[in-house]
C-alpha positions as CSV (number, residue, x, y, z in Angstrom):
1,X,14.1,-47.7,-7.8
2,X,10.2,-45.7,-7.0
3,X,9.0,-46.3,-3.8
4,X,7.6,-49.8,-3.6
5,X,5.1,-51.0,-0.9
6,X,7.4,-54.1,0.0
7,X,10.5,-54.5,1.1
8,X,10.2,-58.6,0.6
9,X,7.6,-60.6,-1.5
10,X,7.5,-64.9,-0.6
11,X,6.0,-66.1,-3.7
12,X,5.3,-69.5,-3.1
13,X,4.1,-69.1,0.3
14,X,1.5,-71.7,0.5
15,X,3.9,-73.9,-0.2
16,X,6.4,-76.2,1.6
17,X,9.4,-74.4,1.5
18,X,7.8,-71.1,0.8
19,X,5.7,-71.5,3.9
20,X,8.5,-72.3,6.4
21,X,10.4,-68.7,4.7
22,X,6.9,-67.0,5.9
23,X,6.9,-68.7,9.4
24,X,10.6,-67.6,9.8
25,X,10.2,-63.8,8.9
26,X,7.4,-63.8,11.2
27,X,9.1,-65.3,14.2
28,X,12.5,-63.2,13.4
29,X,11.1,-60.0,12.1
30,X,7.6,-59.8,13.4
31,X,6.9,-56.2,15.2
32,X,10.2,-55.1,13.1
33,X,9.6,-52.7,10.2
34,X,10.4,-54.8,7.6
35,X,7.5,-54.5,5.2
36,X,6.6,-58.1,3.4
37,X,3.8,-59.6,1.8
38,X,2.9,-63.6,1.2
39,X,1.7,-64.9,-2.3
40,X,0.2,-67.2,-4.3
41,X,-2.3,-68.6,-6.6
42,X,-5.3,-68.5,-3.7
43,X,-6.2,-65.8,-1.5
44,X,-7.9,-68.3,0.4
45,X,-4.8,-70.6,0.8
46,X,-3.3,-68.1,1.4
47,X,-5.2,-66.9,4.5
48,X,-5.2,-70.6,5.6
49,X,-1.3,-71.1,5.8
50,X,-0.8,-67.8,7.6
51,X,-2.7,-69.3,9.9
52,X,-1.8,-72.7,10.3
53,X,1.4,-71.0,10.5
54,X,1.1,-68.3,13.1
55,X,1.8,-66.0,10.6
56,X,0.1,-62.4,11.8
57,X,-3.1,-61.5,9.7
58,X,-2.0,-58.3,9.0
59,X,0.9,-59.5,6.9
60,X,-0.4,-58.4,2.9
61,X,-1.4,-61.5,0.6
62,X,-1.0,-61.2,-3.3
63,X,-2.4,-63.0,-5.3
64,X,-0.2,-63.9,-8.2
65,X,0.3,-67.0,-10.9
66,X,3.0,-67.6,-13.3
67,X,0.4,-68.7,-16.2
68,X,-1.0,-64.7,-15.3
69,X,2.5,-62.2,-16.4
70,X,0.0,-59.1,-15.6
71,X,-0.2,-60.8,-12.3
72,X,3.3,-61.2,-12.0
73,X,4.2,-57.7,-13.2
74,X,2.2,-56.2,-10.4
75,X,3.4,-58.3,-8.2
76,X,7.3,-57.3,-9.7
77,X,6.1,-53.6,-9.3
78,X,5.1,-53.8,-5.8
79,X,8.3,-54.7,-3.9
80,X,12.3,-54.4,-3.7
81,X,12.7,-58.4,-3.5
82,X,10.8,-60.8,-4.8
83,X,11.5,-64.3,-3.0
84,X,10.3,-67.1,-5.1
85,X,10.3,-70.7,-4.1
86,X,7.9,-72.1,-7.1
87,X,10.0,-74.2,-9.2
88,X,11.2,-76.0,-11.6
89,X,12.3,-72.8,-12.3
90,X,12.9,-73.8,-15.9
91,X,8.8,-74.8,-15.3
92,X,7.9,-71.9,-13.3
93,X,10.8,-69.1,-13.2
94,X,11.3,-67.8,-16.8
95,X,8.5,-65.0,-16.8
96,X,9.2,-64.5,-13.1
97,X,12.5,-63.2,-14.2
98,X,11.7,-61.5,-16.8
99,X,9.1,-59.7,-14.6
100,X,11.9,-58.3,-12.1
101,X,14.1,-57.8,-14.6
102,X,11.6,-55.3,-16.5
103,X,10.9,-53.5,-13.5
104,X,14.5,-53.1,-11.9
105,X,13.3,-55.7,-9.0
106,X,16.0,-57.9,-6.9
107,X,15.4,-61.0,-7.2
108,X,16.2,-64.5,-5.2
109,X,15.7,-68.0,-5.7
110,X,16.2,-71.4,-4.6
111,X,17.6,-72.6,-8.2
112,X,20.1,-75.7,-8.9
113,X,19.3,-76.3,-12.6
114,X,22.7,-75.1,-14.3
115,X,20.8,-75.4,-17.8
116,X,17.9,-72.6,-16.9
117,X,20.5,-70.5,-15.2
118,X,22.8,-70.5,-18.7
119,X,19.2,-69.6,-20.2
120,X,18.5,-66.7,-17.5
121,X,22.6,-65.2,-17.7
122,X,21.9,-65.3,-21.8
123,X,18.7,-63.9,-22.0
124,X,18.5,-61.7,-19.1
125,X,21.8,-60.3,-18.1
126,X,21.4,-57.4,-20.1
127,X,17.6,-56.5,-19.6
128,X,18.8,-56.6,-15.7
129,X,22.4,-54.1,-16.2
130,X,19.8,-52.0,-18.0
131,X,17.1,-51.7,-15.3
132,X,18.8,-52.3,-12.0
133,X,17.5,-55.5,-11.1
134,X,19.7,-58.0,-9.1
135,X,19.2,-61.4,-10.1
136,X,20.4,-63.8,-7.7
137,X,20.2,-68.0,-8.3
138,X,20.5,-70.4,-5.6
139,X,20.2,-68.5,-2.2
140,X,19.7,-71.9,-0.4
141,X,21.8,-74.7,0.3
142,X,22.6,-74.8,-3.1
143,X,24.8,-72.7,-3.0
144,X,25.1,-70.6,-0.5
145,X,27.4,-72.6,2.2
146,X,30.0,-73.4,-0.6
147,X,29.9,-70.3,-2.5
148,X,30.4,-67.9,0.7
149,X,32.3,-70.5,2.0
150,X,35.1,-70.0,-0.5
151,X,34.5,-66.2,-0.8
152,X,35.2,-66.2,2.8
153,X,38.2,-68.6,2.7
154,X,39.8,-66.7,-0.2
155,X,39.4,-63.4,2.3
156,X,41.1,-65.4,4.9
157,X,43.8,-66.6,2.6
158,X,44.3,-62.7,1.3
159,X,45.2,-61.7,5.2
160,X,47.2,-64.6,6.2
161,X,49.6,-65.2,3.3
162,X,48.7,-62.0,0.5
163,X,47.2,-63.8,-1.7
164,X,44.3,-66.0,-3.0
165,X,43.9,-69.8,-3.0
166,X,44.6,-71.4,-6.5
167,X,43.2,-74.1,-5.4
168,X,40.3,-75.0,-2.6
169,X,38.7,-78.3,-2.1
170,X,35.1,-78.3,-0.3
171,X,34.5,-81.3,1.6
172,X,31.1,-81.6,4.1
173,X,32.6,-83.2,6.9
174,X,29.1,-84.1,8.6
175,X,25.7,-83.9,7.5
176,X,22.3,-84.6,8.7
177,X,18.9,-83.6,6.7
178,X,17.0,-84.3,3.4
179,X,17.5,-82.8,0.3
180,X,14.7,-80.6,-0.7
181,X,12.2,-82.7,-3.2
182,X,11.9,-79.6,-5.9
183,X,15.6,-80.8,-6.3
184,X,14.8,-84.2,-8.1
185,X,11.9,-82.4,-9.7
186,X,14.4,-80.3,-11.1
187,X,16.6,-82.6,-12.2
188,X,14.1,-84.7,-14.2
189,X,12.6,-81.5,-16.0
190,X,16.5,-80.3,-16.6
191,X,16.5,-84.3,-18.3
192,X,13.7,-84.3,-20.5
193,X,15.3,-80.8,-21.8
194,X,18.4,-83.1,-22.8
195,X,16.5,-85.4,-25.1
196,X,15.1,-82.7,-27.0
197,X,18.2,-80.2,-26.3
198,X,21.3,-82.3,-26.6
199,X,23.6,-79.6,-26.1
200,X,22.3,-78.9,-22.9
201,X,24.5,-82.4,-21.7
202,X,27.4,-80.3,-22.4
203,X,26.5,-77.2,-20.1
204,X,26.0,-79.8,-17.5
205,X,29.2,-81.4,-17.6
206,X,31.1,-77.9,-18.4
207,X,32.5,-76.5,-14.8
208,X,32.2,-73.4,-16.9
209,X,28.6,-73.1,-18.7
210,X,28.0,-70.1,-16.3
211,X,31.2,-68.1,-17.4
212,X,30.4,-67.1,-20.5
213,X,33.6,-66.9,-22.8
214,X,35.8,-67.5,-19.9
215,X,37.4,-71.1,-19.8
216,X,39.4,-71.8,-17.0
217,X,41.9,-74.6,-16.5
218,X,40.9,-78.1,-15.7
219,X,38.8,-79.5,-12.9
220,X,38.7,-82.6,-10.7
221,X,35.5,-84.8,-11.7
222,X,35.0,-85.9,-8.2
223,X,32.9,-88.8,-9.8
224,X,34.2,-91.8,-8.1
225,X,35.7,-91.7,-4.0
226,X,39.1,-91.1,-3.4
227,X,41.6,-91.2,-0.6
228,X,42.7,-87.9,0.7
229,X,45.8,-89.1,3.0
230,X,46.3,-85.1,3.8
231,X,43.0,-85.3,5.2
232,X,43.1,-88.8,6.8
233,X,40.0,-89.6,5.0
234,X,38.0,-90.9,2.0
235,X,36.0,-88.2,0.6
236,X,32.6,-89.7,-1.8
237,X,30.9,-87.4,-4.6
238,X,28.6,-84.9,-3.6
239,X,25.2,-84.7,-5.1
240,X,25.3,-81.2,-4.8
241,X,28.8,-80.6,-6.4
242,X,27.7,-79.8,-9.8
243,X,25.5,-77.1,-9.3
244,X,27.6,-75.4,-6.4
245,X,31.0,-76.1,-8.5
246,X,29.5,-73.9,-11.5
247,X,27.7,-71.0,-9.2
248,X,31.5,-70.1,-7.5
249,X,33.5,-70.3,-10.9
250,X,30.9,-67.4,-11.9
251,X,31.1,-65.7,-8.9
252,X,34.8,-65.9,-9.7
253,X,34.2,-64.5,-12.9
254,X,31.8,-62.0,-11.7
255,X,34.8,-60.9,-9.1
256,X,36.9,-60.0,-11.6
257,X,38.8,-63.1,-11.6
258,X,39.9,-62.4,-8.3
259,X,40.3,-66.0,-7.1
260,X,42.7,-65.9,-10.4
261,X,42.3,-67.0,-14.1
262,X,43.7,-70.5,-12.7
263,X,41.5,-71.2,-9.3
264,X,41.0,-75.0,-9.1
265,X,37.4,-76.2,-7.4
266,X,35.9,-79.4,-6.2
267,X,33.9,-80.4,-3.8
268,X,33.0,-84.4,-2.2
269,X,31.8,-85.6,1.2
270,X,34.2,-86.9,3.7
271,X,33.4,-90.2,5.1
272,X,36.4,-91.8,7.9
273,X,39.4,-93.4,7.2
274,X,40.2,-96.9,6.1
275,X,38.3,-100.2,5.7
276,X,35.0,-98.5,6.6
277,X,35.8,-94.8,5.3
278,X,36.7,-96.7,1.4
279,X,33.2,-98.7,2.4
280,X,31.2,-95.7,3.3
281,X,32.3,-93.9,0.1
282,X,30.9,-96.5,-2.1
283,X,27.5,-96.7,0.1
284,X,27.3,-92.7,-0.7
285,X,28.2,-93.1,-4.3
286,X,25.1,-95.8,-4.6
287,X,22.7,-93.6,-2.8
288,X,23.5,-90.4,-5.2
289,X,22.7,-92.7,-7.8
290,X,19.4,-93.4,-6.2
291,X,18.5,-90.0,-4.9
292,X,15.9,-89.0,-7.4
293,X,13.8,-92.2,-7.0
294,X,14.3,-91.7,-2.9
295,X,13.7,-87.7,-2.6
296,X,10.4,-86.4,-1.0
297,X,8.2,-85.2,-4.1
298,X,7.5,-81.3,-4.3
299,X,5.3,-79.8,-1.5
300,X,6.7,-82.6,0.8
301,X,9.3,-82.8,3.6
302,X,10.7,-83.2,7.2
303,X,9.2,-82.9,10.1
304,X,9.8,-80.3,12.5
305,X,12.0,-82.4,15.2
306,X,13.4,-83.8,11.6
307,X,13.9,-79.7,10.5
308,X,15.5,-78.8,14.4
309,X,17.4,-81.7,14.6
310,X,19.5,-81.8,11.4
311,X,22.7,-79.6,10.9
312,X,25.6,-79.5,8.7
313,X,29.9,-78.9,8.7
314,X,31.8,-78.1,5.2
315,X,35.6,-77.5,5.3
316,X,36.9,-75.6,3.3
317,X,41.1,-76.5,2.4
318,X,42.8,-73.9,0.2
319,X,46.3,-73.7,-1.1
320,X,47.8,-70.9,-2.7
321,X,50.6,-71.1,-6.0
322,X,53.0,-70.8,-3.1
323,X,52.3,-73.8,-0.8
324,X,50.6,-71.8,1.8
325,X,47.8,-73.5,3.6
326,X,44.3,-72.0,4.9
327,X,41.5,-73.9,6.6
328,X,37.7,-72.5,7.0
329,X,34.3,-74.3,7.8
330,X,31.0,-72.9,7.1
331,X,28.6,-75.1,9.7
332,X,24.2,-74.7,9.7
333,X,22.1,-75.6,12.8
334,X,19.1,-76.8,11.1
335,X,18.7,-79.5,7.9
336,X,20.1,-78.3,4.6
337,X,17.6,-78.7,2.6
338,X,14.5,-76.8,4.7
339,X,15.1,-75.4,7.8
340,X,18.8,-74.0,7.1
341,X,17.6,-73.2,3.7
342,X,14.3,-71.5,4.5
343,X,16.7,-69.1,6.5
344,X,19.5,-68.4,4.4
345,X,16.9,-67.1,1.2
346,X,14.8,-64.6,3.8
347,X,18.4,-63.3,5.1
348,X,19.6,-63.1,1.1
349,X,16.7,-60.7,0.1
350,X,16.6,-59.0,3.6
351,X,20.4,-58.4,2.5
352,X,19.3,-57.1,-0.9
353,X,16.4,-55.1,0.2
354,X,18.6,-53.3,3.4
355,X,22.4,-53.7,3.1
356,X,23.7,-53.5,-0.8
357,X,23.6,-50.3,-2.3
358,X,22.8,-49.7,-6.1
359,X,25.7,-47.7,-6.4
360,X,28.6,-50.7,-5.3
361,X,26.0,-53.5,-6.6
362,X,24.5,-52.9,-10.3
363,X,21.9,-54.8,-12.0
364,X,22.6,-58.7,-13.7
365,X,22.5,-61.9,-13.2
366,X,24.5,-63.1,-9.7
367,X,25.6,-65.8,-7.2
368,X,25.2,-65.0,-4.0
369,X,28.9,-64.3,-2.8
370,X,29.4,-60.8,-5.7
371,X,26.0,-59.5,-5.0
372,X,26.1,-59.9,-1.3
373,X,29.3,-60.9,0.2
374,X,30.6,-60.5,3.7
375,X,27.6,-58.6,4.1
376,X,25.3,-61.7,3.5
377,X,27.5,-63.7,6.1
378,X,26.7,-61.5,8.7
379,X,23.5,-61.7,8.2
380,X,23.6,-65.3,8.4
381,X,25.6,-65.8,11.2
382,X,23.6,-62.9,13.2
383,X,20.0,-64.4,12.5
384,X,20.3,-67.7,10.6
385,X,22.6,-69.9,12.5
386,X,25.6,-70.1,10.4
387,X,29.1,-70.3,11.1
388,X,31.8,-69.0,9.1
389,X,35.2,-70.0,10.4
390,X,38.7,-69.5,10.5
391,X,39.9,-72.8,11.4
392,X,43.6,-72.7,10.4
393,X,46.5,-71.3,8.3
């Protein structure tokens, strides 16, 4: 890669999420080294939300718009990382891609739309081995608790018993926060693609759309709650389960198989034993339904007390072919969807722009646990407030 001007480029900076990854580079790396730039559509916005945000006037705005591609080429041109939080990305993201791809830029985003992803491995995976560019989907909440969390667990599993987990069931034990509003958005964009796509149904439902020509064995639906007696609790779906499901079978597959060609996955939320645990489950089931009528809309969000006081706990319960059990958590201070998220995307290109040489880490399409692995957790557990944890084995 030439010399670039910027280590790290937030595009989407005048907006919600975007703005809270500006205020957290400044509070964590202002007076550091670390050269990054804020951008957007309006200089003028953009020069407002710096300072509404504290952010220091000398950070760089560019001005950039993904109905301008000369705009985002410069903008591609100009740094190691570009950060983007303007979604739907299947809206907003395609030429932004294709931007970083063309010019060997690393690349992160906040995605969970499994459909635009398949689009992005297809269309882009090559264009990215050629040039360089790392191309890393959902550096968020979605996924980056689940897929680390079961990169990290498999390590665990590898030291305590020699060998990986063929099977490893996610389950958030507590959770407090909102889920991000660009999240419905996405959702309905990803269905109106289905009525005039069909086959795009089928990559949603497929554990495997992301692994192309790899099929692996059979996975639990999750889809209605169940009673884990092993765990001495019901466990509900988890909105989220999709999306992070798909993400780790193709970081498995970008491993090398090295969870194995059989690994099992799936992932639900726990919610108490009994009466009220079965009770609970149903209540959680009813409010997925709901979620997209009852999500913040785009640009909106928490407050700050609502940011500060939310947090986060998902166990993670492997079991190898040989009946050997391993227990690991993966726990956030803030709300998943904003204030834990807004940290774990600056620490995931910080991580790309500082920690992951070209040489071990090639250009493509990733998940965050192959491009950055153990690397990115201590990062986040450093500067982020994550916890990665060895809870038994």
């Amino acid at each position: 890669m030439s010399k670039r001007e910027f280590d790290v480029i937030v595009y989407g900076a005048t907006g919600y999420t975007g703005r809270l990854v500006a205020e957290y580079l400044q509070k964590q790396y202002g007076g550091s080294d670390l050269k990054w730039a804020m951008a957007g559509r309006s200089a003028e916005k953009l020069a407002a939300v710096g300072a509404e945000m504290g952010i220091s006037a000398d950070i760089p705005k560019v001005v950039a718009n993904s109905d301008d591609t000369a705009s985002l080429k410069a903008m591609a041109e100009s740094t190691k990382v570009l950060l983007t939080t303007v979604g739907p990305y299947q809206l907003y993201g395609t030429d932004v891609v294709e931007a970083c791809a063309a010019a060997g830029t690393d690349y992160v985003d906040l995605c969970g739309e499994p459909a635009w992803m398949h689009d992005t491995v297809r269309d882009f995976q090559g264009k990215a081995e050629a040039s360089g560019a790392r191309i890393v989907h959902s550096c968020g909440f979605d996924s980056i608790p689940f897929d680390l969390g079961v990169f990290y667990t498999q390590a665990k599993a590898r030291e305590a018993h020699g060998e990986a987990c063929q099977k490893i069931r996610g389950r958030v034990r507590k959770m407090q926060g909102k889920f991000s509003g660009g999240t419905a958005a996405s959702f309905m964009e990803t269905m109106k693609r289905v009525g005039t796509q069909p086959e795009v149904l089928d990559w949603l439902k497929d554990p495997f759309t992301l692994t192309p020509g790899f099929e692996g064995p059979r996975q639990p639906h999750g889809a209605k709650p169940i009673e884990e007696e092993d765990l001495g609790s019901w466990s509900a779906p988890f909105i989220m389960a999709s999306i992070n499901t798909k993400n780790i079978h193709r970081s498995n597959y970008l491993l090398g198989g090295a969870y194995g060609e059989d690994f099992v996955y799936d992932e639900m939320m726990m919610t108490g034993p009994g009466e009220q645990g079965a009770k609970m489950a149903q209540g959680v089931m009813q409010m997925n339904n709901s979620m997209s009528q009852n999500a913040p809309k785009p640009g909106e969000g928490p407050t700050k007390d609502e940011r500060e006081n939310g947090f986060y706990d998902v166990m993670f319960v492997g079991d190898t072919a040989a009946g050997q059990r391993v227990i690991c958590s993966v726990a956030g201070d803030r709300d998943p969807g904003y204030g834990s998220t807004c940290k774990m995307i600056a620490e995931a290109a910080i991580c790309l722009a500082r920690d992951i040489e070209r040489s071990c880490v090639g250009g493509g399409v990733y998940t965050p646990a192959p491009a950055m692995g153990m690397a990115l957790v201590k990062r986040l557990e450093d500067n982020a407030g994550l916890t990665f944890k060895f809870e038994k084995a």
